[in-house]
C-alpha positions, -999 to +999 in steps of 0.1 A: -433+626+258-438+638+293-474+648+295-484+646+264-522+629+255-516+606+233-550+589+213-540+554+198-567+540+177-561+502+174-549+498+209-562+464+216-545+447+185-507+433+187-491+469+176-519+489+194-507+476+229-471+477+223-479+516+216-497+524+247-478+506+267-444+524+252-463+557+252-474+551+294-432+546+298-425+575+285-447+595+310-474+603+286-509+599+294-530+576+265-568+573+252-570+543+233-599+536+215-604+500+199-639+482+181-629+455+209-647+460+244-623+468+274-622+462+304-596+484+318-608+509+342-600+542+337-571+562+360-555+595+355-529+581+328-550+556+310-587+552+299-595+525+271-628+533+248-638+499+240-668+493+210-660+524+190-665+516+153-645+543+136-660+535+104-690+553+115-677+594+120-704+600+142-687+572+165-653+586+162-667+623+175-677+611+201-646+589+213-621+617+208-646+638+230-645+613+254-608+612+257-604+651+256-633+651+284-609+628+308-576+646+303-587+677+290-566+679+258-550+666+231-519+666+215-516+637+198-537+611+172-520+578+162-540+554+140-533+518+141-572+509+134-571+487+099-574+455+083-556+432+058-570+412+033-555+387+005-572+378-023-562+379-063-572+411-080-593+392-104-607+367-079-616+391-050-650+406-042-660+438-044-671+441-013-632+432+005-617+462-018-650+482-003-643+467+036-604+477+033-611+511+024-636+515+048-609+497+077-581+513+063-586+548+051-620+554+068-611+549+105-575+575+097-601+602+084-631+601+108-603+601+136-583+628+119-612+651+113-626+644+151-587+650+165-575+681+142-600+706+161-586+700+193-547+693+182-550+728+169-551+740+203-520+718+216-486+737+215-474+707+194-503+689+177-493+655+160-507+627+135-490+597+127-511+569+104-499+536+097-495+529+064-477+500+045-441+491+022-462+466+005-486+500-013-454+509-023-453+481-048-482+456-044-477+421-042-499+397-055-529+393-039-523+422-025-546+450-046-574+457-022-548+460+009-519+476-011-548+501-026-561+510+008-531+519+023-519+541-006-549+560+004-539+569+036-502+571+022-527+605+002-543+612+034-511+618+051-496+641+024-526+662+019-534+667+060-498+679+061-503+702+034-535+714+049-524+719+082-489+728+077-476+751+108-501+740+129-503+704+130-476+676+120-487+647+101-468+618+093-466+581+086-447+550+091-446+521+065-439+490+080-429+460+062-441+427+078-448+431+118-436+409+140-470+398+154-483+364+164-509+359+136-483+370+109-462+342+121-491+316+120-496+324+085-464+325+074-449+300+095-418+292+070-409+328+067-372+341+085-391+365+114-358+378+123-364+398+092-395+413+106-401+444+124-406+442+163-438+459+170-413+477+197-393+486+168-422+504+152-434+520+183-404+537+192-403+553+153-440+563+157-436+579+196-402+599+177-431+616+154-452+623+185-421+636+203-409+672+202-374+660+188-397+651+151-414+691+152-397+698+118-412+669+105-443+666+086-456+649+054-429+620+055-441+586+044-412+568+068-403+533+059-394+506+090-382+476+071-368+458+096-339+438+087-353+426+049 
């Protein structure tokens, strides 16, 4: 990882963080970009892009941009940018299958397309997306969510096809992440089960590392301990 420019989308949510900060051990230098504002000044290692929507491809150009203007590169794209929603299949509105797609598979593709120009020109250009176990095989209440992540589950296979030889591109499926809102709404659930979002970070900075360079198109599952 030593190096390396690393762009986490996400990276003011619970697995966003853990990311950057995992990916700043390692000796790589990281862009993230979040719909949050920041506040953290920008140094040689680090610059956070604060009030990017990346629903809006004209506001994801410009991010990446930004973050190949400062370190003058890329070499890698990781998107944690989503949502979740639960509501019944039948009962749910239109408009939450609408604002998971748009969180979910939206943010992966404007990023991807804004990333792959430059990741063509890295020795070693990577994608990793976040998908989900639970679009595997839905749950209930899980339709919108489940179908959401299933599309970038697609995204991932056919940008690996696509870009094959030049440009890995992976993703991890987490089952339930350790995070502090998943145990507030599921606070009878065993979390010892759960993944550690340091768990999942060190699977996703493996598919950024040189060691995962024969790797591409892999829909990984990290189930924890279920």
């Amino acid at each position: 990882m030593h190096g390396k420019i690393v762009v986490v989308t996400g990276a003011s949510g619970a697995l966003g963080r853990v990311v950057v900060a995992s990916a700043l051990a390692k000796d790589a230098m990281v862009a993230g970009i979040d719909y949050a504002a920041s506040a953290i000044k920008p140094t040689a290692e680090r610059i956070e892009l604060g009030g990017v929507d990346l629903t809006d491809a004209a506001a994801a150009n410009k991010a990446i941009d930004a973050a190949v203007s400062h370190f003058g590169r890329l070499d890698a794209l990781v998107n944690i940018a989503g949502g979740f929603a639960y509501e019944t299949a039948v009962e749910s509105d239109p408009k939450t299958w609408q604002r998971m797609y748009a969180l979910n598979v939206l943010t992966a593709l404007n990023a991807c397309r804004s990333a792959i120009p430059h990741l063509c020109k890295s020795n070693a250009g990577r994608i990793v997306n976040v998908g989900a176990m639970g679009a595997i095989q839905a749950g209930a209440g899980m339709g919108a969510y489940a179908a959401s992540k299933a599309g970038v589950h697609r995204l991932t296979e056919a940008l690996a096809a696509e870009w094959k030889g030049k440009i890995t591109v992976n993703a991890v499926l987490p089952s339930t992440i350790d995070t502090t809102a998943n145990r507030t709404s599921m606070p009878d659930a065993d979390f010892a089960k759960w993944v550690r979002p340091e768990e999942l970070a060190e699977v996703i900075l493996f598919l950024v590392s040189g060691a995962a360079s024969a790797v591409t198109g892999a829909l990984l599952p990290v189930n924890g301990r279920v």
